[in-house]
Every structure is written in structure tokens, then in C-alpha cells.
C-alpha positions as CSV (number, residue, x, y, z in Angstrom):
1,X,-49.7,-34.0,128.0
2,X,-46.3,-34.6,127.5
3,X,-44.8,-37.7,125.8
4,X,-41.4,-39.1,126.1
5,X,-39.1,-39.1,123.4
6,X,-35.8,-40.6,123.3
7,X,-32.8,-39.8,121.2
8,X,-32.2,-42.5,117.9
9,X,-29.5,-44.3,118.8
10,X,-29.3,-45.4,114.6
11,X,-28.5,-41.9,113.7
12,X,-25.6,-39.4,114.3
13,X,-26.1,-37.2,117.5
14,X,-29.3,-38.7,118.2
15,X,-31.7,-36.6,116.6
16,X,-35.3,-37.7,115.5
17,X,-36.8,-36.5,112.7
18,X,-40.4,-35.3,113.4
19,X,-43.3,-33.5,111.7
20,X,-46.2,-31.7,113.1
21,X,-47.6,-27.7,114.2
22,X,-45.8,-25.0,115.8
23,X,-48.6,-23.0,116.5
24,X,-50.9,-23.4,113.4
25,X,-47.1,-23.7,111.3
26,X,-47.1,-27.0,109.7
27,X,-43.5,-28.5,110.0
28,X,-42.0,-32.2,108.1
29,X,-39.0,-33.4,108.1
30,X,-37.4,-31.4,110.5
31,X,-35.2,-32.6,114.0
32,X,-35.2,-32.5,117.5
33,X,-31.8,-32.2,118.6
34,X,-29.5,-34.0,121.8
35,X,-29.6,-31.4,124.6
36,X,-27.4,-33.6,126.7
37,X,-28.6,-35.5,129.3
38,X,-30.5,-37.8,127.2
39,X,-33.3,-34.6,126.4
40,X,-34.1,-33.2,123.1
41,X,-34.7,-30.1,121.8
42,X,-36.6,-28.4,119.0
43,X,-34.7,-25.3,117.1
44,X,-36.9,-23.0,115.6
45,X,-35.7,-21.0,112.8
46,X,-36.5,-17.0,113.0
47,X,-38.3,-17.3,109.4
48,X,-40.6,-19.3,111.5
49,X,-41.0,-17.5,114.4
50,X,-41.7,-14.5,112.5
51,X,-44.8,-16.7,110.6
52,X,-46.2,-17.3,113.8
53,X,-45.2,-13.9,114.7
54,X,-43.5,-15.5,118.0
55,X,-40.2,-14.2,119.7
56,X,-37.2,-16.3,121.3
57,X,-38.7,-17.7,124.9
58,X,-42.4,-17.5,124.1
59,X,-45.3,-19.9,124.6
60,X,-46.3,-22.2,121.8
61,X,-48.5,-25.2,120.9
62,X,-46.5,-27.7,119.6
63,X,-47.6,-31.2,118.6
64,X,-44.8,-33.7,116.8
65,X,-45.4,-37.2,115.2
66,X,-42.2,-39.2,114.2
67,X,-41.7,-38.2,110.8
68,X,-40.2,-41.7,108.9
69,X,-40.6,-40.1,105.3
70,X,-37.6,-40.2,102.9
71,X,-36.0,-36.8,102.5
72,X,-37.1,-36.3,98.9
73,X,-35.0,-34.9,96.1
74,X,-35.8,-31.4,94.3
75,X,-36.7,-32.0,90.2
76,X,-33.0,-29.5,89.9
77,X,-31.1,-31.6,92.1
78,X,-32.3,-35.1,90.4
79,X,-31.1,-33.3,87.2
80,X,-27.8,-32.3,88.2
81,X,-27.4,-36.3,89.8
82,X,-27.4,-37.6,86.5
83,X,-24.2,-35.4,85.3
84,X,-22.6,-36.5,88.8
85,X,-23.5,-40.5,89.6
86,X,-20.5,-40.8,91.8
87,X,-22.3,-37.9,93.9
88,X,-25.6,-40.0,93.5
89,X,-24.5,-43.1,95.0
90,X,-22.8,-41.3,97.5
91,X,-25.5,-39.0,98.4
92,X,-27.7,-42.3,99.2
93,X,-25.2,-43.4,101.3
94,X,-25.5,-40.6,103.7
95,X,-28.4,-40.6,106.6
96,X,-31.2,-39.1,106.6
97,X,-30.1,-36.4,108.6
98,X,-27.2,-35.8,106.4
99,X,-29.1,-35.6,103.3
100,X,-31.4,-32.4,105.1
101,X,-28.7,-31.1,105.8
102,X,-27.2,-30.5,102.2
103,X,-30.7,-29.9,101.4
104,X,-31.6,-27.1,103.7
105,X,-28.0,-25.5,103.1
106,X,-28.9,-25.2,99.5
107,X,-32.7,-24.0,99.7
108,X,-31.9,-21.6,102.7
109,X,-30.2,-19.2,100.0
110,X,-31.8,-16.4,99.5
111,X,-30.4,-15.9,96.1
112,X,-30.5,-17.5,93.1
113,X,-26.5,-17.3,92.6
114,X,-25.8,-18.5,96.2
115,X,-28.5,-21.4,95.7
116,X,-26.2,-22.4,92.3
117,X,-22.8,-22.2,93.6
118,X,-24.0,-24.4,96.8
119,X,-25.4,-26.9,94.4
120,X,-21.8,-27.2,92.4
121,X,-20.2,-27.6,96.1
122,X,-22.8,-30.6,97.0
123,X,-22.2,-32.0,93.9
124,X,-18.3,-31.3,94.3
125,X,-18.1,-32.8,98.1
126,X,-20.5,-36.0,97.8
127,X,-18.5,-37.0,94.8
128,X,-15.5,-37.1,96.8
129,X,-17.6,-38.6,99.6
130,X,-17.8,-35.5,102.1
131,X,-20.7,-35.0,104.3
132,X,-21.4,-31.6,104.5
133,X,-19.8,-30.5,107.6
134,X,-17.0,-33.5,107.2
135,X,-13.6,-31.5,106.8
């Protein structure tokens, strides 16, 4: 059975935020994405596909639930907040969308020195008020 769901008019693009299984994969916080046409669609990210050992175009059991949690803040980024409370208050002016974003760009490096650098950028764009993809 397939359920409707429509893109949020409230945030940029019209994603949704959603949470659920891919397979037996637990997923939170993650969005379904304007298609055009008023559909969605759900990326999946190779480092999943390769957990449910799956390959671009193959059959899957998927089951999403709207996902309304707040994006929650990493004990390292809280810390480096307090040295930066411009970046603070402008971080929590950005959606929610916005927020995952800076948040999986940072903790999508595979490196400890690429996570660290991306962290002084954040911190270096939201204090000027830049979104993360805002030139």
C-alpha cells in the first residue's frame, strides 16, 4: 500500500523530512526530495546501499513515518557554538533542512582533518549568515 505524500510547502524545495527502514536499515532525519511534478523522491546514499548490500535500481522494502524531530547538535559542535554565538544564533535561524545539511557535510568526512577544517568553515559561514550552499 502506497500513501500519498506531498511536498512541505513551509520548507525550501519541498522536501519532507522522514524516518523509517530501507530494507531492515533504520533511517531518521533524512529527506525525500521534489522530483517535479509535485512527486518525491528518496536518495539513497551508496554507504547504504552497500549495508543492505543493494545496487542502484533494485527492489526494496521501504516504510517512512514523518520525522518532526529537531536536528540535534553533536557534544563538538555545541562546544565550538559557545566560541562562535553569532554562528549560534544564526545557525537556529536556518531550517531544518539547512541545519542537516551543514551537519551531514561535516560528519560525511572520512577524516578526521577534513571533519575539522569543515567545522572551522560552518563556523566561518553561519557567522556571516551563509547557508551552506548560499554563495
Amino acid at each position: 500500500m502506497i500513501d500519498s505524500i506531498s511536498p512541505d510547502k513551509k520548507t525550501k524545495f519541498g522536501s519532507v523530512r522522514v524516518k523509517g527502514t530501507i530494507d531492515d536499515y533504520e533511517i531518521h532525519q533524512y529527506n525525500l526530495m521534489p522530483a517535479g511534478n509535485g512527486r518525491l523522491f528518496l536518495p539513497i546514499k551508496t554507504e547504504i546501499r552497500k549495508k543492505i548490500k543493494k545496487e542502484a535500481g533494485d527492489t526494496i522494502h521501504l516504510v517512512l513515518y514523518s520525522d518532526a524531530t529537531p536536528v540535534a547538535l553533536t557534544d563538538e559542535l555545541t562546544e565550538c557554538f559557545e566560541f562562535y554565538p553569532e554562528a549560534y544564533e544564526n545557525y537556529c535561524q536556518l531550517t531544518d533542512s539547512e541545519k542537516k545539511q551543514y551537519l551531514d557535510w561535516v560528519y560525511e568526512a572520512k577524516q578526521d582533518e577534513t571533519k575539522v577544517r569543515r567545522i572551522a568553515k560552518m563556523m566561518n559561514r553561519l557567522s556571516e549568515g551563509k547557508a551552506l550552499y548560499e554563495m
